[in-house]
N, CA, C and O atoms as a Maestro MAE file, in Angstrom:
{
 s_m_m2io_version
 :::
 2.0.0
}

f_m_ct {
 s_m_title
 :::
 protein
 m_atom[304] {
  # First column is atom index #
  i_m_mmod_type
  r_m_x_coord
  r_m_y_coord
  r_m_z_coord
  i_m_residue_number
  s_m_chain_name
  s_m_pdb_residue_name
  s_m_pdb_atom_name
  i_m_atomic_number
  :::
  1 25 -3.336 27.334 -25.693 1 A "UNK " " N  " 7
  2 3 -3.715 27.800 -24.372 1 A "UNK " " CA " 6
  3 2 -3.852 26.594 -23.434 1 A "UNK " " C  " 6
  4 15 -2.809 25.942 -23.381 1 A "UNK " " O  " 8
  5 25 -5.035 26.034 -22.543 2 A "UNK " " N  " 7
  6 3 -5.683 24.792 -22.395 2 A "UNK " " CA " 6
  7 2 -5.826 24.230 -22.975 2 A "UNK " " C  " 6
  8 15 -6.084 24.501 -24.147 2 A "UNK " " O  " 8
  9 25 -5.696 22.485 -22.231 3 A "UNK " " N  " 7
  10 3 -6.119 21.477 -23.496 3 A "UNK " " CA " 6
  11 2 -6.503 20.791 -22.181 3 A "UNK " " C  " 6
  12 15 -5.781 20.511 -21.224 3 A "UNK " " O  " 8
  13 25 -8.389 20.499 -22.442 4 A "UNK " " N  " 7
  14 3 -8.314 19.366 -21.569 4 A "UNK " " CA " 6
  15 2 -7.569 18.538 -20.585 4 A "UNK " " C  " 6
  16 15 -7.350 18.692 -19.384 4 A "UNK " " O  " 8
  17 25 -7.226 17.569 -21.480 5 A "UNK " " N  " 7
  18 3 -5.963 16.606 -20.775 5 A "UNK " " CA " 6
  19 2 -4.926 17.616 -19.715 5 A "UNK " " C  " 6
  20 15 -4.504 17.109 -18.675 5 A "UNK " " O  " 8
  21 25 -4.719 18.441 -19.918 6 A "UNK " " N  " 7
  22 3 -3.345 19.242 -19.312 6 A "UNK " " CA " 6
  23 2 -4.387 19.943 -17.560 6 A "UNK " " C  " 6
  24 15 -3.919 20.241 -16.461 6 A "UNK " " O  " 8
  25 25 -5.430 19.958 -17.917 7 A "UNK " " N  " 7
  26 3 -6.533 20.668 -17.012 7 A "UNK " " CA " 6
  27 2 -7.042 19.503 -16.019 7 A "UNK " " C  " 6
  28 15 -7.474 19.741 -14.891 7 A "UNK " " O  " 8
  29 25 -6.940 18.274 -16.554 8 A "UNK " " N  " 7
  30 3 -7.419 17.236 -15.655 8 A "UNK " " CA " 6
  31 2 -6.333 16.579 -14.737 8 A "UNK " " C  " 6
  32 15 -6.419 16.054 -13.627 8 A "UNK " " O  " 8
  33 25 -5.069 16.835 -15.758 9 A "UNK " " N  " 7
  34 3 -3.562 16.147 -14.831 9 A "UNK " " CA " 6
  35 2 -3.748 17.504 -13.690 9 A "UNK " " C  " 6
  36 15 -4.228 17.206 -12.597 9 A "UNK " " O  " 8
  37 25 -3.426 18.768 -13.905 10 A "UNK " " N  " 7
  38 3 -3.459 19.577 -13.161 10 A "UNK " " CA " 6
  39 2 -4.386 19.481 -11.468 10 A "UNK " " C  " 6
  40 15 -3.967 19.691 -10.329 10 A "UNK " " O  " 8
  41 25 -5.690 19.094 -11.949 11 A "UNK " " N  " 7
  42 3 -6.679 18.882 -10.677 11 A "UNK " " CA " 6
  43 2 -6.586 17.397 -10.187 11 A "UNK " " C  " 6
  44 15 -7.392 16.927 -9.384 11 A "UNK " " O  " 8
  45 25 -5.482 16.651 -10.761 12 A "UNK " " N  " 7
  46 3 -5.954 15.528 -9.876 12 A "UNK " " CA " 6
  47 2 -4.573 14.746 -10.006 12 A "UNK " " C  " 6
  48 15 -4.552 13.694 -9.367 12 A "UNK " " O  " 8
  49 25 -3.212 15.116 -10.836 13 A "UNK " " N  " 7
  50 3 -1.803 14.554 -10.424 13 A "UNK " " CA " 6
  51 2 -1.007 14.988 -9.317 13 A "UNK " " C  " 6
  52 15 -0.511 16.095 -9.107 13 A "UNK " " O  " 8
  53 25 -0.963 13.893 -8.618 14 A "UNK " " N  " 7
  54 3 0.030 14.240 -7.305 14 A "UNK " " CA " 6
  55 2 1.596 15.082 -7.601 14 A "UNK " " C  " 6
  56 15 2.071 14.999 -8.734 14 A "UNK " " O  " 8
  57 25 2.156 15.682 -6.788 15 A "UNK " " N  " 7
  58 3 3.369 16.174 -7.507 15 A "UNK " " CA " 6
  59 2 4.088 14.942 -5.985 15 A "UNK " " C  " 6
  60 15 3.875 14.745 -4.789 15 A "UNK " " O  " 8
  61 25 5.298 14.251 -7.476 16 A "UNK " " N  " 7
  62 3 5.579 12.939 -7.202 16 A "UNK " " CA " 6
  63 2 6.794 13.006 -6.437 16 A "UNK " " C  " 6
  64 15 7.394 11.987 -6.094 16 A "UNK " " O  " 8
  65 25 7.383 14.784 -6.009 17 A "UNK " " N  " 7
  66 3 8.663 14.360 -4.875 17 A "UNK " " CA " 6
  67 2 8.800 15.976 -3.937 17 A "UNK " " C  " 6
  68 15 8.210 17.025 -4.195 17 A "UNK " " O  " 8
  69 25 9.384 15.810 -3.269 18 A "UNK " " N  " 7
  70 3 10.065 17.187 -2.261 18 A "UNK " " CA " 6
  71 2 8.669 17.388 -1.313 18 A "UNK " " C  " 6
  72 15 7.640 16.718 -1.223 18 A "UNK " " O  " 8
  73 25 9.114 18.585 -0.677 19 A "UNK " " N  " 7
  74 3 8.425 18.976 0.799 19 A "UNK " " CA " 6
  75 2 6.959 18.772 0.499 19 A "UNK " " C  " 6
  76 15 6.173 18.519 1.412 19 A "UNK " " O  " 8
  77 25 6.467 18.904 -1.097 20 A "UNK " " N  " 7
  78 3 4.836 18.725 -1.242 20 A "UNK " " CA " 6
  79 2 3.972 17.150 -1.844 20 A "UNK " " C  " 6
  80 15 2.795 16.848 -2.040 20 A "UNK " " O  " 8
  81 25 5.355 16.405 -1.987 21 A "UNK " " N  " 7
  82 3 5.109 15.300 -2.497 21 A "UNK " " CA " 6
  83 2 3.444 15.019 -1.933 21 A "UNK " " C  " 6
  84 15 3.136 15.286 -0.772 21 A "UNK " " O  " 8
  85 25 2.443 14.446 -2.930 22 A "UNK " " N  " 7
  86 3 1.458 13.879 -2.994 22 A "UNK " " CA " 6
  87 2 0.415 14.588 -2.982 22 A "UNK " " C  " 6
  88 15 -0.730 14.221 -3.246 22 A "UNK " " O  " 8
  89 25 0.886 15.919 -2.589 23 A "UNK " " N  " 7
  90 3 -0.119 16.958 -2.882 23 A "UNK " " CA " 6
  91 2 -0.710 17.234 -4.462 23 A "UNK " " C  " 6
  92 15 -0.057 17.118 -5.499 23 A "UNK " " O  " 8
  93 25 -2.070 17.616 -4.337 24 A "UNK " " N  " 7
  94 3 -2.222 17.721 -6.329 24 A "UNK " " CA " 6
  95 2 -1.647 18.987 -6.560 24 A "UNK " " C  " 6
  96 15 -1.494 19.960 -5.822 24 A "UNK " " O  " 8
  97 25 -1.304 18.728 -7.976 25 A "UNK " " N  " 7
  98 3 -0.260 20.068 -8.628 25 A "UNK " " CA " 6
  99 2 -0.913 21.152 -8.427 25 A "UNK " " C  " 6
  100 15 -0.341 22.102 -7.892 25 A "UNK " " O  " 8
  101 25 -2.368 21.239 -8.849 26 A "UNK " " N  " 7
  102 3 -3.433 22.789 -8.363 26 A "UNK " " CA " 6
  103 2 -3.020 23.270 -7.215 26 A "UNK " " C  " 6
  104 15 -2.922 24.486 -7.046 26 A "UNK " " O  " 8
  105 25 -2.718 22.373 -6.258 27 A "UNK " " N  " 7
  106 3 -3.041 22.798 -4.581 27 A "UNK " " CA " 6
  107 2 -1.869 23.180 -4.427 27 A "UNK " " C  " 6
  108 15 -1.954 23.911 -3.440 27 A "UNK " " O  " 8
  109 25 -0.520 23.169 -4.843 28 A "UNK " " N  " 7
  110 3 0.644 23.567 -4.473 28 A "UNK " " CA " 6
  111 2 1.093 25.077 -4.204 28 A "UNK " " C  " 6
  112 15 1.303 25.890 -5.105 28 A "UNK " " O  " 8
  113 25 1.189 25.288 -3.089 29 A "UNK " " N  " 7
  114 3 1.199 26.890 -2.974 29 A "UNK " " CA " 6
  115 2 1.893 27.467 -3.760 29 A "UNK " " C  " 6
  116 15 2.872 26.968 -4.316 29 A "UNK " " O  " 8
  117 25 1.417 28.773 -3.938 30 A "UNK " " N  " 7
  118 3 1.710 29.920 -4.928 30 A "UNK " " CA " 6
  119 2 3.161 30.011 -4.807 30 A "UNK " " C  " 6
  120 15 3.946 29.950 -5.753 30 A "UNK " " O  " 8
  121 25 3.519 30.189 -3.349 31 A "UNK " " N  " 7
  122 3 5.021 30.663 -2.907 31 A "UNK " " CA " 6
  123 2 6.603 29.195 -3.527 31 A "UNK " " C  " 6
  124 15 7.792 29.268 -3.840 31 A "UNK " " O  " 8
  125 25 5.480 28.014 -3.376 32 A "UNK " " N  " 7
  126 3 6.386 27.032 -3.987 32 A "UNK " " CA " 6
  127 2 6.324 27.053 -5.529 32 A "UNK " " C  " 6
  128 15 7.359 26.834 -6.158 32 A "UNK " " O  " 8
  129 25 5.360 27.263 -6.063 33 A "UNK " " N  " 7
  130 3 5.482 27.529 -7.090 33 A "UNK " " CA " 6
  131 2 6.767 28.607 -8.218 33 A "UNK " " C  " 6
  132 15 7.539 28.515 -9.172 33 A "UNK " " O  " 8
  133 25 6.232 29.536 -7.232 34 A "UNK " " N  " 7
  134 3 7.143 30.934 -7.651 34 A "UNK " " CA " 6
  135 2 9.065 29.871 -7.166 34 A "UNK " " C  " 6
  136 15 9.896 29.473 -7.983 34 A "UNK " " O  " 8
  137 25 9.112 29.758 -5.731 35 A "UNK " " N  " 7
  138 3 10.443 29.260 -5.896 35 A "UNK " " CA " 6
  139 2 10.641 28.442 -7.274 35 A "UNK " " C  " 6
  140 15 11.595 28.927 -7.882 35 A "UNK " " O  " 8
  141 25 10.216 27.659 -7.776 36 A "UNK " " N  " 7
  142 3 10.676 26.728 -9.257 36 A "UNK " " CA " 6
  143 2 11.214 28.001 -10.189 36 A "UNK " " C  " 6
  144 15 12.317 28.112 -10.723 36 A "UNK " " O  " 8
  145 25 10.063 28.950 -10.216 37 A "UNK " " N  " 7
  146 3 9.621 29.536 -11.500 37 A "UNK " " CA " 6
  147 2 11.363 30.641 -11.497 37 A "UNK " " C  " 6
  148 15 11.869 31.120 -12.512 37 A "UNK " " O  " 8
  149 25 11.876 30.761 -10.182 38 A "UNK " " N  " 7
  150 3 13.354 31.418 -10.302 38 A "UNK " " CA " 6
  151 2 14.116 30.200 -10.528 38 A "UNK " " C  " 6
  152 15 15.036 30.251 -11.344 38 A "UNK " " O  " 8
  153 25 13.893 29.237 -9.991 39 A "UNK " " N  " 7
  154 3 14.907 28.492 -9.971 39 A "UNK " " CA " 6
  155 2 15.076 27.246 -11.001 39 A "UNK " " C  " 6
  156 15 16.064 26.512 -11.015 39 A "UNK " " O  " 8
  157 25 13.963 27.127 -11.854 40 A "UNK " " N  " 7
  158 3 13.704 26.400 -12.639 40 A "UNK " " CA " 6
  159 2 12.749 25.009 -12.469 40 A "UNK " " C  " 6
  160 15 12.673 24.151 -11.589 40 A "UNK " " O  " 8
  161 25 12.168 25.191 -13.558 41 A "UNK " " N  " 7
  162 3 11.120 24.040 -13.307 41 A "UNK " " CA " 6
  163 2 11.442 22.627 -13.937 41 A "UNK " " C  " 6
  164 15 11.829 22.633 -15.106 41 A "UNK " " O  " 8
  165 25 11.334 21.541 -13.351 42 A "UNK " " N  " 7
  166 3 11.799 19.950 -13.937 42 A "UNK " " CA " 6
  167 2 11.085 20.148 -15.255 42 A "UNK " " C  " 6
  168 15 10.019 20.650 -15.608 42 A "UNK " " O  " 8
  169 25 12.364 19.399 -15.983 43 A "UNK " " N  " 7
  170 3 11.766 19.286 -17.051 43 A "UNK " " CA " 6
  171 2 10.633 18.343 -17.824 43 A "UNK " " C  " 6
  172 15 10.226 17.515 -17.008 43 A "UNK " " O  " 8
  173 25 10.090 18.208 -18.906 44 A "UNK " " N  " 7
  174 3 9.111 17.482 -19.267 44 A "UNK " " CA " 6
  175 2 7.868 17.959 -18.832 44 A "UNK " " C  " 6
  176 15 7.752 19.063 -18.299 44 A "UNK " " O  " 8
  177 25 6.936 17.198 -19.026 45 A "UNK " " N  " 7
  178 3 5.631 17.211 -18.332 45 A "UNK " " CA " 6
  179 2 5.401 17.468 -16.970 45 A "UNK " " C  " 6
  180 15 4.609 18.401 -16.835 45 A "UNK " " O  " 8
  181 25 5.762 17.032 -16.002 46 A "UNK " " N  " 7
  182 3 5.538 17.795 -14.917 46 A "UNK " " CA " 6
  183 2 6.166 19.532 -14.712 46 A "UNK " " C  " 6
  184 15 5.708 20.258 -13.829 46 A "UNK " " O  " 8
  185 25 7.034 19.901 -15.480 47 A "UNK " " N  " 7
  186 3 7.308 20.753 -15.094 47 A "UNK " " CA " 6
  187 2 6.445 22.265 -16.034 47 A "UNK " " C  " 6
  188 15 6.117 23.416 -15.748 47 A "UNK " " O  " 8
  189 25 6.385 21.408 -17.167 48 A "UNK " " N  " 7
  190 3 5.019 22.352 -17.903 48 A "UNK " " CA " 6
  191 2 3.857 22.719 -17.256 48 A "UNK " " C  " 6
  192 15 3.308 23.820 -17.296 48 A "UNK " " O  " 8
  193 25 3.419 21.448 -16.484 49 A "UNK " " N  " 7
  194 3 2.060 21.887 -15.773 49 A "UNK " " CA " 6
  195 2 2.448 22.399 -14.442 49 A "UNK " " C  " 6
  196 15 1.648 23.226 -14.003 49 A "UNK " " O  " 8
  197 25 3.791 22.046 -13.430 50 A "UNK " " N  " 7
  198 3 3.705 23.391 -12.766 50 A "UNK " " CA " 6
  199 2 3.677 24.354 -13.600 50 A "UNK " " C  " 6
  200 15 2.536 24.815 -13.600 50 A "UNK " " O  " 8
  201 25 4.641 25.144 -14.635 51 A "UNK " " N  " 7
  202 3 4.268 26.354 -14.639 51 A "UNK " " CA " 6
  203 2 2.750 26.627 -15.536 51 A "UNK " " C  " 6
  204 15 2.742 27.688 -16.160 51 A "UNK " " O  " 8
  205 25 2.048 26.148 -15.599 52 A "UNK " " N  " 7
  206 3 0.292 26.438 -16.061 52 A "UNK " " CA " 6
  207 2 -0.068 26.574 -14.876 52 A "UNK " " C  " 6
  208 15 -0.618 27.625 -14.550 52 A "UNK " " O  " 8
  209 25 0.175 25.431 -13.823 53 A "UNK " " N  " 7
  210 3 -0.575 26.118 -12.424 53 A "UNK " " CA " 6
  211 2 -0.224 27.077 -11.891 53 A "UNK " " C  " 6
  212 15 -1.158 27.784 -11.511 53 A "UNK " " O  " 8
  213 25 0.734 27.432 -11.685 54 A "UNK " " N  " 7
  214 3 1.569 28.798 -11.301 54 A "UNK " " CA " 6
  215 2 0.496 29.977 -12.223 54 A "UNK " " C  " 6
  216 15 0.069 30.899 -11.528 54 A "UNK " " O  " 8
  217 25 0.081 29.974 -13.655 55 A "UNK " " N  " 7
  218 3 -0.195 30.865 -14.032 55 A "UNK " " CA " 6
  219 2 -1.430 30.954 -13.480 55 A "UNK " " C  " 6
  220 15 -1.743 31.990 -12.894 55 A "UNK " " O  " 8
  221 25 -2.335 29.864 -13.583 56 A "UNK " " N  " 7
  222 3 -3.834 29.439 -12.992 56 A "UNK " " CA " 6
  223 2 -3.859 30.725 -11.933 56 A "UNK " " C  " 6
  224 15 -4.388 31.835 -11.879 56 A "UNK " " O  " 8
  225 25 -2.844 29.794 -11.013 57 A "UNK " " N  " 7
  226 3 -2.944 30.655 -9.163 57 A "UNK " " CA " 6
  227 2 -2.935 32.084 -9.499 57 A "UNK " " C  " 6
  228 15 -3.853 32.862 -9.237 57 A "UNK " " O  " 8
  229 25 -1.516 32.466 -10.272 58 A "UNK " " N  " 7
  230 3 -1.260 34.143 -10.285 58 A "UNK " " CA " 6
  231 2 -2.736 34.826 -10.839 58 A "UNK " " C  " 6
  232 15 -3.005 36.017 -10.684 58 A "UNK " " O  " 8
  233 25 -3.569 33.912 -11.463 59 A "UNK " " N  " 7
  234 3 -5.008 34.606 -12.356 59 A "UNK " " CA " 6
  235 2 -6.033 34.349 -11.190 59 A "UNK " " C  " 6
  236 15 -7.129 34.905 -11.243 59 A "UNK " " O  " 8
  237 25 -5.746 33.611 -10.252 60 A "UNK " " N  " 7
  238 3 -6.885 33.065 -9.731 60 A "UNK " " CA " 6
  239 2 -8.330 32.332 -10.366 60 A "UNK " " C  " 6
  240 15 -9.495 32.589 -10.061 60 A "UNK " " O  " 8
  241 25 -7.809 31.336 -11.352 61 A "UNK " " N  " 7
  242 3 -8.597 30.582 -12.005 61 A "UNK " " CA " 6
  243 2 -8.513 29.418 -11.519 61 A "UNK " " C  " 6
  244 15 -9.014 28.600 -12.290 61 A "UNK " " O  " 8
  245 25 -8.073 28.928 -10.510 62 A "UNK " " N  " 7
  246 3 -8.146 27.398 -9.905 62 A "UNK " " CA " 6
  247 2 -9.518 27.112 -9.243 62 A "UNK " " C  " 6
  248 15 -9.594 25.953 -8.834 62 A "UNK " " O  " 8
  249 25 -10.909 28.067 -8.977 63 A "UNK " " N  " 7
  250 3 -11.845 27.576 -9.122 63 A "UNK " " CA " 6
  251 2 -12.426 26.794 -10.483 63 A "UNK " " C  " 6
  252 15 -13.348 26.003 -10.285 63 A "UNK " " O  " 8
  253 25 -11.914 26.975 -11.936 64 A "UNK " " N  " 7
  254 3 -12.020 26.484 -12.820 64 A "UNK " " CA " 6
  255 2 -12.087 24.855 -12.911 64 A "UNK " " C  " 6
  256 15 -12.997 24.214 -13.439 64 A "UNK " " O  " 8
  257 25 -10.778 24.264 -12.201 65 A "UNK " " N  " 7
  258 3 -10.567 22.916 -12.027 65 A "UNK " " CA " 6
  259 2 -11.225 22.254 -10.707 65 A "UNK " " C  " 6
  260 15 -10.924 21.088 -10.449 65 A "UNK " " O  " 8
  261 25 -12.183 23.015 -9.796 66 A "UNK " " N  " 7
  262 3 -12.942 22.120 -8.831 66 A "UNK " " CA " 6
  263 2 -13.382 21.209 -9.515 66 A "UNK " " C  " 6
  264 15 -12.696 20.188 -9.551 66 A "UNK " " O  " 8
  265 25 -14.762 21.241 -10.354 67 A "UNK " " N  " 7
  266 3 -15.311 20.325 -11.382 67 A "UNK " " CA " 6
  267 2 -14.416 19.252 -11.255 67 A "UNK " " C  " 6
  268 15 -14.682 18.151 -10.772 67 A "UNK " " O  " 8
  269 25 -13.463 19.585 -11.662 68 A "UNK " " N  " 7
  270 3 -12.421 18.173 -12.980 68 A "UNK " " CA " 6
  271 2 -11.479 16.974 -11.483 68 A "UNK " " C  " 6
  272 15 -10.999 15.841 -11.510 68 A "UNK " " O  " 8
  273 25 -11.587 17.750 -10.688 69 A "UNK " " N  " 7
  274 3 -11.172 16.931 -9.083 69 A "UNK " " CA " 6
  275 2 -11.662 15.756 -9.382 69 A "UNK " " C  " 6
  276 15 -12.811 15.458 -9.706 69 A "UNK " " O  " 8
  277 25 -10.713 15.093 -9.255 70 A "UNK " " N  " 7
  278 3 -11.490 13.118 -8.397 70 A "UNK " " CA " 6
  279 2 -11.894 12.632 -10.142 70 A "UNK " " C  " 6
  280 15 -12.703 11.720 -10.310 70 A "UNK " " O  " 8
  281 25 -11.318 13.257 -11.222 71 A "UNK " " N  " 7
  282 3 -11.763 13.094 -12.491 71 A "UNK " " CA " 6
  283 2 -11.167 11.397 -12.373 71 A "UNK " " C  " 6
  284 15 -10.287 11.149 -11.550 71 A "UNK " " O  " 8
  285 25 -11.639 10.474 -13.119 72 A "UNK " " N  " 7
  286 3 -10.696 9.074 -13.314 72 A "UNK " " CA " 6
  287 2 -9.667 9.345 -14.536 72 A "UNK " " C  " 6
  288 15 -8.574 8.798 -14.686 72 A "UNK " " O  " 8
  289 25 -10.282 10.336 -15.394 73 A "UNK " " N  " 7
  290 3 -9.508 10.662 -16.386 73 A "UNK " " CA " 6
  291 2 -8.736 11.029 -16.813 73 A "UNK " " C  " 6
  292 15 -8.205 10.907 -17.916 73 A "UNK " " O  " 8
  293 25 -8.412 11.983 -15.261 74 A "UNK " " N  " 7
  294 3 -7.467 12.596 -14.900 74 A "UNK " " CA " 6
  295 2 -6.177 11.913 -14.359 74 A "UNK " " C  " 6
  296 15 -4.983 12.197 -14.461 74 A "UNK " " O  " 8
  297 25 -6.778 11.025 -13.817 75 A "UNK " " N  " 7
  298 3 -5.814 10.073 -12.834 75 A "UNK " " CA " 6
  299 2 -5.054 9.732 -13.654 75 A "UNK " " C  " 6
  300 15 -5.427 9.512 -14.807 75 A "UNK " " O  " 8
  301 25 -2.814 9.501 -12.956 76 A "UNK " " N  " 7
  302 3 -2.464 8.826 -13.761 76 A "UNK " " CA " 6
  303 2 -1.900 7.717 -13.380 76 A "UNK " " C  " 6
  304 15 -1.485 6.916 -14.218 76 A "UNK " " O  " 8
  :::
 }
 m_bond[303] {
  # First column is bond index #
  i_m_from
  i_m_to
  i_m_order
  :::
  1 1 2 1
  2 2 3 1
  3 3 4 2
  4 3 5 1
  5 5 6 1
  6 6 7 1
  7 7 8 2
  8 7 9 1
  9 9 10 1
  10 10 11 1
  11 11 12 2
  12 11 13 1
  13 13 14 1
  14 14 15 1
  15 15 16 2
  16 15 17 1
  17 17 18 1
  18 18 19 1
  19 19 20 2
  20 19 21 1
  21 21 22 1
  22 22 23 1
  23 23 24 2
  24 23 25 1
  25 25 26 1
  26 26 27 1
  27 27 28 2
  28 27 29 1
  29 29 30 1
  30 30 31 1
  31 31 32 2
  32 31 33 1
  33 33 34 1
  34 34 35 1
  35 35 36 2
  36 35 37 1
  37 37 38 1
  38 38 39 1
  39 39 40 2
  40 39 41 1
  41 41 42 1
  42 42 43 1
  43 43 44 2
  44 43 45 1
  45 45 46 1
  46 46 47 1
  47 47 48 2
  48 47 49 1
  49 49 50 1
  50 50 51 1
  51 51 52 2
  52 51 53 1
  53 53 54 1
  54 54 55 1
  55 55 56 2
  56 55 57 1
  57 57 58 1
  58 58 59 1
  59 59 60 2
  60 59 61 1
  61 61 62 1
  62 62 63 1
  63 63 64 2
  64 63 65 1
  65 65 66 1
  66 66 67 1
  67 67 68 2
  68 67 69 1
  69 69 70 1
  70 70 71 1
  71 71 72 2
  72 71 73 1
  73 73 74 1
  74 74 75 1
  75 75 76 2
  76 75 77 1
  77 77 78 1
  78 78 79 1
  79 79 80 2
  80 79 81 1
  81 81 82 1
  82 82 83 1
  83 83 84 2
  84 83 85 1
  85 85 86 1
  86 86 87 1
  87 87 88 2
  88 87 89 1
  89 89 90 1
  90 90 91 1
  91 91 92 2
  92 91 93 1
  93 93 94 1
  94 94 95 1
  95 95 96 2
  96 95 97 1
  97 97 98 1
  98 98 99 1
  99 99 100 2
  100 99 101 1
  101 101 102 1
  102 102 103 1
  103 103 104 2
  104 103 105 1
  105 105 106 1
  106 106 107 1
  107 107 108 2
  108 107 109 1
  109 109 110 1
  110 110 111 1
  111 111 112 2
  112 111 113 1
  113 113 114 1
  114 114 115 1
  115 115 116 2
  116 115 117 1
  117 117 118 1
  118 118 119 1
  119 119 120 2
  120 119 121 1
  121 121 122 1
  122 122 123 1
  123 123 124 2
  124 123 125 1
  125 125 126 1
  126 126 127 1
  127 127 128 2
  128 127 129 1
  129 129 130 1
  130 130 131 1
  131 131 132 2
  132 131 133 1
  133 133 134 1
  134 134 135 1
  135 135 136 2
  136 135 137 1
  137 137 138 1
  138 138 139 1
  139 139 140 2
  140 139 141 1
  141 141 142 1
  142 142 143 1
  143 143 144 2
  144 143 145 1
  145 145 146 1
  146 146 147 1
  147 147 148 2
  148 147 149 1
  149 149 150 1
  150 150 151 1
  151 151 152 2
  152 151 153 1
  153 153 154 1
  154 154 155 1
  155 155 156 2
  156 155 157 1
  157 157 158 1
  158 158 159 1
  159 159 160 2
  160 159 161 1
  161 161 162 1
  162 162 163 1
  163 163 164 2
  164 163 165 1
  165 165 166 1
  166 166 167 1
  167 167 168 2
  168 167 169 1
  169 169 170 1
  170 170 171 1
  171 171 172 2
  172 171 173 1
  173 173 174 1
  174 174 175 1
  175 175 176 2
  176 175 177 1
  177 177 178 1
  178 178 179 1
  179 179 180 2
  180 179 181 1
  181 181 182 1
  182 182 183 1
  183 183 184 2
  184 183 185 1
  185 185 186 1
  186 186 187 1
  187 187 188 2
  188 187 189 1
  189 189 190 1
  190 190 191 1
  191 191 192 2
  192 191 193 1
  193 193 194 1
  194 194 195 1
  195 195 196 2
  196 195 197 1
  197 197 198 1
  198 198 199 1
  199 199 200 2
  200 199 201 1
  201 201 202 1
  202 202 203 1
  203 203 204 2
  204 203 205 1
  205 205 206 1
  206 206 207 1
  207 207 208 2
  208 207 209 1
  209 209 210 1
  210 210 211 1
  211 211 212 2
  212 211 213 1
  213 213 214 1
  214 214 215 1
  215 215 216 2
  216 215 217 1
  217 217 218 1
  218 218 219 1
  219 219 220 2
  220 219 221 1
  221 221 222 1
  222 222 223 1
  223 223 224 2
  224 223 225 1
  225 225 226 1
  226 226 227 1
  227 227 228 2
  228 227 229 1
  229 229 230 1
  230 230 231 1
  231 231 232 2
  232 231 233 1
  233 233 234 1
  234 234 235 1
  235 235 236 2
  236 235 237 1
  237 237 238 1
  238 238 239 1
  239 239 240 2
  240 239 241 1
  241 241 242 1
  242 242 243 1
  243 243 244 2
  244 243 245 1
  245 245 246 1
  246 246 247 1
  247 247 248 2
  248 247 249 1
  249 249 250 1
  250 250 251 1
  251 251 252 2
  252 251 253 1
  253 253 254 1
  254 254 255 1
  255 255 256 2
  256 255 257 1
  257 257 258 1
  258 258 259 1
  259 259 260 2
  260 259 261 1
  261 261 262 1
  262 262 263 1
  263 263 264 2
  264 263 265 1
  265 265 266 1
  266 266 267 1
  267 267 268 2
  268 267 269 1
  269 269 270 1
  270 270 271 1
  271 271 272 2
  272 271 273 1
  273 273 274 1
  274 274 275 1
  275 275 276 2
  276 275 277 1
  277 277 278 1
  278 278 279 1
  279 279 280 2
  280 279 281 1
  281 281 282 1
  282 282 283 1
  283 283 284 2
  284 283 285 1
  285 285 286 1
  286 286 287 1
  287 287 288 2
  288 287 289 1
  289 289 290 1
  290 290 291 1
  291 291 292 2
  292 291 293 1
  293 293 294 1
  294 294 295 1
  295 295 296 2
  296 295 297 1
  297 297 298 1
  298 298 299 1
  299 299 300 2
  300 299 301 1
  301 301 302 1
  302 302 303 1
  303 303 304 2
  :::
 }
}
């Protein structure tokens, strides 16, 4: 399901290119999200945790990761 680590990149990794560059992956709107999720998501690690945030948003569990914001632990 969750793993820590995957919950802290989520609230506090910038997404590192296109129209949302530098925004954190949590904060990325639902609607950009969904575009990947037809069109495919990058592969590797960033593209796993978009689609976890995508699921987050569709549940409305991204109050979950306020806490973990501004984490250092998170930071990468």
């Amino acid at each position: 399901m969750f793993n820590k680590e995957d919950l802290l990149k989520l609230a506090n990794m910038p997404m590192p290119f296109g129209k949302y560059r530098g925004k954190v992956l949590i904060d990325l709107p639902e609607e950009y999200l969904l575009w990947f999720a037809k069109r495919g998501f990058p592969g590797g690690e960033l593209g796993r945790l978009m689609q976890l945030a995508l699921e987050i948003r569709i549940n409305g569990l991204e109050g979950v990761l306020k806490p973990l914001k501004g984490s250092r632990t998170g930071q990468t």
